[in-house]
FITORMAR-201869 format. One record per residue: x, y, z of N, C-alpha, C in turn; chain. Coordinates in nm, 4 decimals. Example, Ala and Ser with C-alpha at 12.3 -4.5 7.8 and 13.67 -1.06 7.14 Angstrom:
// residues 2
n_px;n_py;n_pz;ca_px;ca_py;ca_pz;c_px;c_py;c_pz;mol
1.3190;-0.5690;0.7800;1.2300;-0.4500;0.7800;1.3200;-0.3300;0.7800;A .
1.2850;-0.2250;0.7080;1.3670;-0.1060;0.7140;1.2900;0.0030;0.7870;A .
//
This chain:
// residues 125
n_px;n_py;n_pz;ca_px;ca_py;ca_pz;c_px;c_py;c_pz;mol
0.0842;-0.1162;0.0000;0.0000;0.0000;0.0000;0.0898;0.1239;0.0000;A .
0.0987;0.2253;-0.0767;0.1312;0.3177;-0.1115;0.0853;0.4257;-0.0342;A .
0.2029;0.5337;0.0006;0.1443;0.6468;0.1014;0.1670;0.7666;0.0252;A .
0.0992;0.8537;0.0972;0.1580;1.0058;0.0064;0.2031;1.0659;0.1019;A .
0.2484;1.1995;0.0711;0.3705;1.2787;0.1876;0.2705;1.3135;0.2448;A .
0.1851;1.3347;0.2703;0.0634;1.3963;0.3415;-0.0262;1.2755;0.4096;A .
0.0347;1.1647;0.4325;0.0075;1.0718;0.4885;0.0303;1.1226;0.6794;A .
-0.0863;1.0510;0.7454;-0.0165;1.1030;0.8928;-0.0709;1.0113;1.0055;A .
-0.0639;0.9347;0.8714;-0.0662;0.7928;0.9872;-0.1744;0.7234;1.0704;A .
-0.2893;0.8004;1.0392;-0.3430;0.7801;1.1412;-0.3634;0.9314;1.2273;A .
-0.2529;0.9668;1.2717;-0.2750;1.0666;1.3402;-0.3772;1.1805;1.2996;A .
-0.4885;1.2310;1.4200;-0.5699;1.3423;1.4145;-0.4613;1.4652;1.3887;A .
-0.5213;1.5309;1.3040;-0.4424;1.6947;1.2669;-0.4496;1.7232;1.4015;A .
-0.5235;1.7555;1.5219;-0.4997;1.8210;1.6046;-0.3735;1.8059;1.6843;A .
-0.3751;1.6690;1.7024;-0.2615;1.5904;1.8168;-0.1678;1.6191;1.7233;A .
-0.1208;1.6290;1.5630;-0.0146;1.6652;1.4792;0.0034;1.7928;1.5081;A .
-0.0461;1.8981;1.4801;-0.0327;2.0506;1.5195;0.0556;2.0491;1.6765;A .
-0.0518;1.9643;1.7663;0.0376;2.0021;1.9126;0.1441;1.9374;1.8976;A .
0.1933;1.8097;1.8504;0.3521;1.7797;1.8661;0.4192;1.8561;1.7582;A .
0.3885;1.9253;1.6291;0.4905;2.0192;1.5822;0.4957;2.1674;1.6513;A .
0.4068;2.1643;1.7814;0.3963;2.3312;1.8231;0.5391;2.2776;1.9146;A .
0.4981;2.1717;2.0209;0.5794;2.1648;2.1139;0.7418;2.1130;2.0401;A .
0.7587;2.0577;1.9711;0.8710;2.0468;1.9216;0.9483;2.1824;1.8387;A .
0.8524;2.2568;1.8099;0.9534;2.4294;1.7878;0.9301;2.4841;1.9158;A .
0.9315;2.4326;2.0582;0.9150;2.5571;2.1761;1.0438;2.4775;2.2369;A .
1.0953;2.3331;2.2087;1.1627;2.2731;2.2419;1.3241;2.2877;2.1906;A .
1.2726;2.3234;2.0412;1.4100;2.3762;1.9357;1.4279;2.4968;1.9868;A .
1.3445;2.5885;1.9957;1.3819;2.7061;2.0788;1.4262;2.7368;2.1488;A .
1.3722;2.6536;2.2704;1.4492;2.6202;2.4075;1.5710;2.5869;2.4289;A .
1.6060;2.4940;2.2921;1.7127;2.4207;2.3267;1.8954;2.5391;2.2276;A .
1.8517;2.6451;2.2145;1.9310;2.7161;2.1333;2.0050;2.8059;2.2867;A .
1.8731;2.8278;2.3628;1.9129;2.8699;2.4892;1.9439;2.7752;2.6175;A .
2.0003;2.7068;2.6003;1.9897;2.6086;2.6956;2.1063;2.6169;2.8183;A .
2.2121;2.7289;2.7566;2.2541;2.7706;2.8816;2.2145;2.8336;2.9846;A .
2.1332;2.9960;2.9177;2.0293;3.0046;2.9618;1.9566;2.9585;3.1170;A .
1.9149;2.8507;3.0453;1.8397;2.8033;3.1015;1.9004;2.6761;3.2198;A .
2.0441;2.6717;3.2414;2.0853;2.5732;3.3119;2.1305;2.7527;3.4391;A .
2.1764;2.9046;3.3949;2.2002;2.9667;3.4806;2.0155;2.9838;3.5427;A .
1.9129;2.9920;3.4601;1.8098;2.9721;3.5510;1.7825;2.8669;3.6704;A .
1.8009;2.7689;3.6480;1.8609;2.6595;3.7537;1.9548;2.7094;3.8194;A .
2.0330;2.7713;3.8232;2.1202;2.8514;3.9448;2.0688;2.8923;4.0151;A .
1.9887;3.0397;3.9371;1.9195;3.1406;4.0330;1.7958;3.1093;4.0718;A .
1.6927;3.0077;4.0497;1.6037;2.9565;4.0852;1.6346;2.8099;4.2042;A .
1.7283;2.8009;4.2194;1.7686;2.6635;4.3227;1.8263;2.8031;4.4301;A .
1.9291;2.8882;4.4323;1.9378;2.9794;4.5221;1.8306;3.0596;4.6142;A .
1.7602;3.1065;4.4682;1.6421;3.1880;4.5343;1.5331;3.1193;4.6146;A .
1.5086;2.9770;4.5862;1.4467;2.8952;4.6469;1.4861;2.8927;4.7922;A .
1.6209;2.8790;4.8276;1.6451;2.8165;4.9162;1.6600;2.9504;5.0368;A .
1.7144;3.0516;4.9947;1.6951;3.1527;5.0820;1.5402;3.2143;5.1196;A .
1.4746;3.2215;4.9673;1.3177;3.2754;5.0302;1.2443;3.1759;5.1279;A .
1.3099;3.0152;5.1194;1.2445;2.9105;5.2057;1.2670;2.9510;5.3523;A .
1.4027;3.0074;5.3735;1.4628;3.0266;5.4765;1.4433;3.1460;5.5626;A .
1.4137;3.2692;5.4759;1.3436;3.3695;5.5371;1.2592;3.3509;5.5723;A .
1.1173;3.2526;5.5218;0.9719;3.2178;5.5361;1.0157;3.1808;5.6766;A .
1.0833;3.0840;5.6345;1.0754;2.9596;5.7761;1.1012;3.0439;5.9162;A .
1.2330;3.1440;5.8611;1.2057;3.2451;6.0073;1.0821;3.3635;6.0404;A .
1.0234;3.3423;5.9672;0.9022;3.4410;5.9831;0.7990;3.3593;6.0018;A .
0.8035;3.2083;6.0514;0.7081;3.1483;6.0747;0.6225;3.0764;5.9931;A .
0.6759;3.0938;5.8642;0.5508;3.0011;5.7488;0.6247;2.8820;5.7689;A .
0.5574;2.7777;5.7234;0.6254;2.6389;5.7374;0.6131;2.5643;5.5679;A .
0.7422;2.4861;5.5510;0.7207;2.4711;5.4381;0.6212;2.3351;5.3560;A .
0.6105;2.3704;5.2403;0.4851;2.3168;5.1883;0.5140;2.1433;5.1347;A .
0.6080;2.1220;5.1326;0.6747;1.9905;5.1021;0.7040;1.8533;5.2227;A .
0.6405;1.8155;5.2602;0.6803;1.7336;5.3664;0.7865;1.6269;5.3787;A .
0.8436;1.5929;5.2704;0.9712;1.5212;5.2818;1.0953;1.6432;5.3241;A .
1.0801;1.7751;5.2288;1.1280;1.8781;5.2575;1.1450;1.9144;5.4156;A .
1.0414;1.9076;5.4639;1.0097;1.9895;5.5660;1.0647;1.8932;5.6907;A .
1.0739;1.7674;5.6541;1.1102;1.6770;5.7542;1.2465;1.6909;5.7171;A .
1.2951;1.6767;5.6330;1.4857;1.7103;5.5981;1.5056;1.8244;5.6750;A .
1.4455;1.9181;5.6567;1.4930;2.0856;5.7435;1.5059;2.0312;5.8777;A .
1.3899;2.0031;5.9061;1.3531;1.9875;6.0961;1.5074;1.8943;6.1237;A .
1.4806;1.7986;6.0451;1.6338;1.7313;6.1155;1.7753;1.7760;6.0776;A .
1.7969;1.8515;5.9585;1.9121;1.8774;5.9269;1.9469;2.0126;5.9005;A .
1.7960;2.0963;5.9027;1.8313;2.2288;5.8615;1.8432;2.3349;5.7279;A .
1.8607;2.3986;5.6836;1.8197;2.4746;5.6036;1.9375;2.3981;5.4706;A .
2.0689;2.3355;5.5255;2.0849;2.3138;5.4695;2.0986;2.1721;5.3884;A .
2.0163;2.1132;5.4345;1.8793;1.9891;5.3975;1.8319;2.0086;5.2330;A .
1.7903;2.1632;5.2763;1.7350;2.1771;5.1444;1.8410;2.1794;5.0124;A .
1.9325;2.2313;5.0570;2.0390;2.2704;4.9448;2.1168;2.1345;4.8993;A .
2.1188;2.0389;4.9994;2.1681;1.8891;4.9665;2.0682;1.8355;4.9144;A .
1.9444;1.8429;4.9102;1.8421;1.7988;4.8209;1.8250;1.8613;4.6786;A .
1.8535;2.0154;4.6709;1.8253;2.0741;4.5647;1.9833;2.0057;4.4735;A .
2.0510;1.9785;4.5384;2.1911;1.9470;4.4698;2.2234;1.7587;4.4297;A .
2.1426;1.6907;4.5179;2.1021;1.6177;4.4269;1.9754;1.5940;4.3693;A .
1.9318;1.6474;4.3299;1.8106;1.6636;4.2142;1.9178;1.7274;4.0464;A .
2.0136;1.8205;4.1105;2.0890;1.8582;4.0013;2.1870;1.7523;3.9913;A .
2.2436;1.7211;4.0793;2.3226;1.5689;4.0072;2.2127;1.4895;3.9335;A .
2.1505;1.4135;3.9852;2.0820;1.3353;3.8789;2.0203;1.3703;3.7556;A .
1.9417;1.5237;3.7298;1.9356;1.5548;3.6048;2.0669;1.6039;3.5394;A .
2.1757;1.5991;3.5760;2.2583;1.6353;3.4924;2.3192;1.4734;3.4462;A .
2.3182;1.3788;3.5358;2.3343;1.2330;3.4871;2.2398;1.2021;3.3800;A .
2.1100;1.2638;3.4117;2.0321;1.2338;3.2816;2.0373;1.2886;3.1585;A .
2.0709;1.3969;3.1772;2.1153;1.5050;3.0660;2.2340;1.4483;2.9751;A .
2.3274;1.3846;3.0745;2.4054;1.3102;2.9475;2.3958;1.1899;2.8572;A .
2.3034;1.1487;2.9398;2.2620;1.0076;2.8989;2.1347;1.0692;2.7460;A .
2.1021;1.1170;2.7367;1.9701;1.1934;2.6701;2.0589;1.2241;2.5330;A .
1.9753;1.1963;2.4261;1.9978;1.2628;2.2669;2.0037;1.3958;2.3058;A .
2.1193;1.4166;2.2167;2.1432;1.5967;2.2562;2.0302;1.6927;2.2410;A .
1.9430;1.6553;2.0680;1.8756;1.7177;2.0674;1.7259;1.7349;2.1968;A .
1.7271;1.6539;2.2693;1.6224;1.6193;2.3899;1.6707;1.6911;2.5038;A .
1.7953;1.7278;2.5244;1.8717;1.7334;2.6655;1.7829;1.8432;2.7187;A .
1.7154;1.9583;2.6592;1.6798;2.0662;2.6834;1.5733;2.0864;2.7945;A .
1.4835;1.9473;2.8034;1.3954;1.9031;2.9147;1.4547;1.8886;3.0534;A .
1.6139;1.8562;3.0615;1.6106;1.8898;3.1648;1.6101;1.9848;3.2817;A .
1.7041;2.1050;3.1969;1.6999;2.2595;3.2839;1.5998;2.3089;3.2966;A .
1.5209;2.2731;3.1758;1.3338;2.3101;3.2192;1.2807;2.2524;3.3171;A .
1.2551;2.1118;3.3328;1.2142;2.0306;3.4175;1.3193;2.0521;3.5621;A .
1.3727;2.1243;3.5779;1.4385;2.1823;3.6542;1.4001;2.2850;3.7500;A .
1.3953;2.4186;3.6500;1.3920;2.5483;3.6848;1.2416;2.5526;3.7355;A .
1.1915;2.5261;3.5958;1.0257;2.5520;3.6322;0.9373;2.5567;3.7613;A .
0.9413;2.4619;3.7911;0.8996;2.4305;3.9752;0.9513;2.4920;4.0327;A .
1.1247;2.5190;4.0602;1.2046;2.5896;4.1663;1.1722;2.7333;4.1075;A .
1.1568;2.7835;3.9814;1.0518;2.8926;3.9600;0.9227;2.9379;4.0823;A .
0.8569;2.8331;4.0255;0.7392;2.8516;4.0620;0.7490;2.8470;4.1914;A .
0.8201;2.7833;4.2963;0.8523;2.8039;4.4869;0.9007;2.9308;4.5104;A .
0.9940;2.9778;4.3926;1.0380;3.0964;4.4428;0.9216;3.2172;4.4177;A .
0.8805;3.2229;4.3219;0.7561;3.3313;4.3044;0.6193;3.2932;4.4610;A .
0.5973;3.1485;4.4536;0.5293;3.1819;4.5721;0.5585;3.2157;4.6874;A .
0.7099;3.1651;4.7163;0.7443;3.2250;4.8696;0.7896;3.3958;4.8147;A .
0.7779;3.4430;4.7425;0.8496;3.5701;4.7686;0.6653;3.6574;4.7607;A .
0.5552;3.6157;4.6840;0.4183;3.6397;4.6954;0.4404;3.6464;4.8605;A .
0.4165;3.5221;4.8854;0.4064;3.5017;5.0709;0.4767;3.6021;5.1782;A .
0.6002;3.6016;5.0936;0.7123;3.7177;5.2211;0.6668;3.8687;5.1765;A .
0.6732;3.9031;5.0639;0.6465;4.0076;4.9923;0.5131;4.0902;4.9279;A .
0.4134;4.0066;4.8952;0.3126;3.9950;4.9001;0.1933;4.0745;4.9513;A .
//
């Protein structure tokens, strides 16, 4: 059976549109990808100090494996956790097709993003 270039397999145009959207936000991404590994800097830092101001102003934190690491080890609990989370995505990062690697500083930052915007809402707010 014979196909034409406009063959798609099966696939609904819609679900085609979303994997060629997300695969140019990914090529994009991935041009900046240093970028995006110093966002993982300043988002694992900023995390860990706005956690730490909270925590002395009495908020308690929202993570309970987290929060049980602090209580026993302290603030800097968190930073041995945030540091291996970056060892292992950077183990994964090498292991990963180059063109893919870009998921990890995202899958990274994003969240430690998103803790830092809410604790600084919370302190600042």
């Amino acid at each position: 059976m014979a196909t034409d270039a406009y063959d798609t397999g099966g696939v609904p145009d819609e679900q085609q549109a979303h994997s060629g959207y997300v695969e140019r936000i990914v090529l994009a991404a991935s041009r900046r990808e240093q970028w995006l590994w110093a966002l993982v800097a300043v988002t694992l830092l900023g995390d860990i100090v706005l956690t730490r101001q909270g925590l002395t102003q009495g908020l308690t934190e929202g993570n309970p494996i987290v929060r049980t690491a602090i209580a026993d080890g302290g603030i800097g609990m968190l930073g041995a956790l945030k540091g291996v989370a970056v060892g292992l995505g950077l183990t994964t990062w090498l292991a990963m097709p180059e063109h893919e690697r870009v998921v990890v500083p995202l899958g990274l930052a994003l969240p430690w993003l998103g803790a830092t915007l809410v604790n600084a809402a919370l302190l600042f707010g």
